[in-house]
C-alpha positions in Angstrom: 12.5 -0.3 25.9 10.5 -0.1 22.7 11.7 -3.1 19.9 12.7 -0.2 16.3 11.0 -1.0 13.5 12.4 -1.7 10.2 12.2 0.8 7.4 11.8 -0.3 3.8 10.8 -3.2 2.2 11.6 -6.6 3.7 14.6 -8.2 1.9 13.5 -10.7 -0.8 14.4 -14.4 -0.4 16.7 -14.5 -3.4 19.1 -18.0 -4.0 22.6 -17.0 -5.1 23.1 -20.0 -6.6 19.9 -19.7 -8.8 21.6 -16.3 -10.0 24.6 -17.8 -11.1 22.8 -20.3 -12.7 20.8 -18.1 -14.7 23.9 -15.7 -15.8 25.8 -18.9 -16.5 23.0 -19.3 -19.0 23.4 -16.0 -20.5 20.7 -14.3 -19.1 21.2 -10.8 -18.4 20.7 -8.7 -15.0 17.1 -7.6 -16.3 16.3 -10.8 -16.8 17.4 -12.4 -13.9 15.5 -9.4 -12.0 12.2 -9.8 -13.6 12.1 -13.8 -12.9 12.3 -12.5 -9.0 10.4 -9.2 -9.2 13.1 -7.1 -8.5 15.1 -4.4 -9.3 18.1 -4.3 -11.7 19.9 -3.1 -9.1 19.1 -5.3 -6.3 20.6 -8.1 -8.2 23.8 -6.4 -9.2 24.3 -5.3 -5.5 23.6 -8.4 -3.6 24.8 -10.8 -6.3 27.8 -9.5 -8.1 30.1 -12.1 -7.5 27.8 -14.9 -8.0 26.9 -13.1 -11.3 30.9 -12.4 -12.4 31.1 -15.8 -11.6 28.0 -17.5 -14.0 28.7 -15.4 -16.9 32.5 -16.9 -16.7 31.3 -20.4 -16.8 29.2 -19.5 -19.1 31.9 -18.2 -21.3 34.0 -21.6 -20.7 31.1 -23.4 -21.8 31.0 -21.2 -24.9 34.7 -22.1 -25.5 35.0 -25.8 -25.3 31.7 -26.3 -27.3 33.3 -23.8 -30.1 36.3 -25.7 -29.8 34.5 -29.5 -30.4 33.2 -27.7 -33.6 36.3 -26.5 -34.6 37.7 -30.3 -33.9 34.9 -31.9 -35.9 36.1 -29.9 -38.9 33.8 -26.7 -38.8 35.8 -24.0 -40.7 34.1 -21.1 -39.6 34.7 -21.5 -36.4 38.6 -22.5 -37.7 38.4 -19.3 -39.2 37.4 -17.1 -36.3 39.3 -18.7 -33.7 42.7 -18.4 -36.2 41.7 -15.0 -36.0 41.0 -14.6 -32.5 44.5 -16.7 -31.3 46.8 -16.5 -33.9 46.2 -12.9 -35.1 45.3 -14.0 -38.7 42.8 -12.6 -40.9 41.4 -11.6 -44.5 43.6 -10.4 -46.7 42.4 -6.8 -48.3 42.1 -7.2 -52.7 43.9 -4.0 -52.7 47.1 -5.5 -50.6 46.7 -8.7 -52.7 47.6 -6.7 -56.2 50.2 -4.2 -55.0 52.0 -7.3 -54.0 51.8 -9.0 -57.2 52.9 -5.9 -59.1 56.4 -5.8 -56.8 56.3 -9.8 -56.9 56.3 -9.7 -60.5 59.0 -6.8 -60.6 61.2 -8.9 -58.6 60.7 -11.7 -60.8 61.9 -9.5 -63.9 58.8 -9.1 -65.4 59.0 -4.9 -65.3 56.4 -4.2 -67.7 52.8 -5.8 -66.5 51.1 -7.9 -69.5 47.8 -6.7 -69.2 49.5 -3.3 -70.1 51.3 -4.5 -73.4 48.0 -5.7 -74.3 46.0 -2.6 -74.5 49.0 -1.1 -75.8 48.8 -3.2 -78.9 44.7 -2.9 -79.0 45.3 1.2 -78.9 48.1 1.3 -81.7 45.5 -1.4 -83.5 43.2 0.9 -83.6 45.2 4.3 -84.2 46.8 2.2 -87.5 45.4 3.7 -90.6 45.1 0.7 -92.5 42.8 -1.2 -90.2 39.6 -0.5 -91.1 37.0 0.4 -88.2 34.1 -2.0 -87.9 30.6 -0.3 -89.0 
């Protein structure tokens, strides 16, 4: 009996763990294709786990290192990860002064300040006996 012969290209010796080494660096499945002269496709058949599995450790990595600057007082990263956790985030101006105005209602104070002023600088100037400046 006659041995078959294989069809196709002969499968490439490819190391898994070098794949999840590279995606736990962060680099993508073109990347890590290009370094072995490969197909995109190759690499997300034959290696998916071993690249689900980089790109997690890589994202661990991520998070303790963010968190160490966070510890050592960076307030970005405060910032962003208050955001991210604790559901906090900017306050919009427009929020800020609608507040204020029922803040200041509760408070008593029903007409706003800023109002009585240009109230004053109007009838100022509607007076007849104040003299416009030239």
């Amino acid at each position: 009996m006659a041995k078959k012969k294989k069809l196709g290209r002969p499968k490439l010796d490819i190391s898994a763990d070098k794949v999840e080494m590279l995606a736990s660096f962060g680099c993508s499945t073109v990347e890590i294709a290009k370094l072995h002269n490969c197909d995109e496709n190759t690499i997300r058949g034959r290696f998916k786990e071993e690249l689900e599995r980089g790109r997690e450790h890589m994202k661990i990595k991520l998070r303790q290192l963010q968190w160490k600057q966070a510890e050592n007082g960076n307030t970005s990263l405060l910032i962003f990860l208050g955001k991210q956790y604790l559901g906090q985030s900017d306050r919009n101006e427009l929020e800020l002064v609608g507040n204020l105005e029922a803040l200041l209602k509760e408070c008593g104070y029903e007409d706003s300040p800023i109002e009585k002023k240009s109230i004053k600088q109007r009838e100022a100037l509607e007076d007849p006996g104040v003299q416009a400046l030239a």
